[in-house]
N, C-alpha and C positions, 0 to 999 in steps of 0.2 A: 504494500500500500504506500503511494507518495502523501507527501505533506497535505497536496491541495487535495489527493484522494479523502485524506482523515479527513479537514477540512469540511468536505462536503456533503461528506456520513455524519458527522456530528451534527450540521444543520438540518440534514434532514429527519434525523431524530429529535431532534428538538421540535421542530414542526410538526411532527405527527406523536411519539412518543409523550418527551417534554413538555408539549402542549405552546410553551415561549419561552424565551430566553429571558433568564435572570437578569435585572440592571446590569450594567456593565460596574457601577459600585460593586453590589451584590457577589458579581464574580472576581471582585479583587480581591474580596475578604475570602471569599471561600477558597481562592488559588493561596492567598495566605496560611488559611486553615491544613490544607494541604501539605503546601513547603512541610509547614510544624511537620506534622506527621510522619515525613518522610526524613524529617531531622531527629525526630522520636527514636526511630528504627535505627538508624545511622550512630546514633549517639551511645545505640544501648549493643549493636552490632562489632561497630569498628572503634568504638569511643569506653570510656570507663566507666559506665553506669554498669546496672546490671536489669536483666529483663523483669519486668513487674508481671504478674498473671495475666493482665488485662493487656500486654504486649505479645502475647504468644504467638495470637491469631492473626497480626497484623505481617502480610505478606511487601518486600520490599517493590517488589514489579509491580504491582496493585496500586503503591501512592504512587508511582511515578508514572504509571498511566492517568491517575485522577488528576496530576496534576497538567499533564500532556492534555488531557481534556476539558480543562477549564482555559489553561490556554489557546486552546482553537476555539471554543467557544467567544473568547474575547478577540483574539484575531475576524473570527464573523462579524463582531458587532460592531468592530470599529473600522470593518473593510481592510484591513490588513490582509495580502498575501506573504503567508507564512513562506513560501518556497523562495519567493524574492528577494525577501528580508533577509534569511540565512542568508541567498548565496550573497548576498551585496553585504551582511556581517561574514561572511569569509575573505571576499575581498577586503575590508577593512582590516583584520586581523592579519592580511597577510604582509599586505604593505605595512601597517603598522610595527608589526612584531620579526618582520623578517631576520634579524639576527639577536636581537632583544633575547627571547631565551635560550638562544645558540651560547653567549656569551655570559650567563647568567650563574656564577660561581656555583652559587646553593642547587640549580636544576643537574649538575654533572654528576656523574656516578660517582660514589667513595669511591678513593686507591685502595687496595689491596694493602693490606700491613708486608710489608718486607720491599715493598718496591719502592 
């Protein structure tokens, strides 16, 4: 599936499904809500928390589709093409960062102890 594929599965569900689309407020908060959740997992996964009961069930692909999904929904509403935007944020990042973390002391592998 490409971008504007999702894209257009997701309005159509909302039109018939969904019934309408949440404010475009409504879906900041809730893609906010989200983030959390997926920092939840992340925190208690790769970070020093430790899981609570009520984190079991919470799958890591699961918030990052909810959140994949509230931003296509906000890309509809505000006429955003998500697939343009990437490639013209790849273009910026490339001209911008072209040697940036080539040359980036902290990004370079550890040496090897003895060499």
């Amino acid at each position: 599936m490409t971008i504007q594929q999702a894209q257009q599965q997701v309005d159509g569900w909302i039109k018939t499904v969904g019934v309408r689309y949440f404010s475009e407020l409504t879906n900041l908060a809730i893609l906010t809500e989200e983030v959390g959740e997926l920092a939840r997992i992340m925190a208690r996964k790769y970070g020093d928390q430790s899981f609570k009961e009520s984190d079991t069930d919470k799958i890591m692909a699961d918030e990052m589709a909810d959140i994949l999904w509230v931003l296509l929904c906000l890309a509809n509403q505000t006429g955003v093409d998500l697939t343009e935007a990437l490639e013209k944020n790849f273009e910026k990042k490339t001209i911008r960062d072209a040697d940036r973390h080539q040359q980036n002391e902290k990004l370079k592998p550890p040496t090897p102890k003895g060499e």
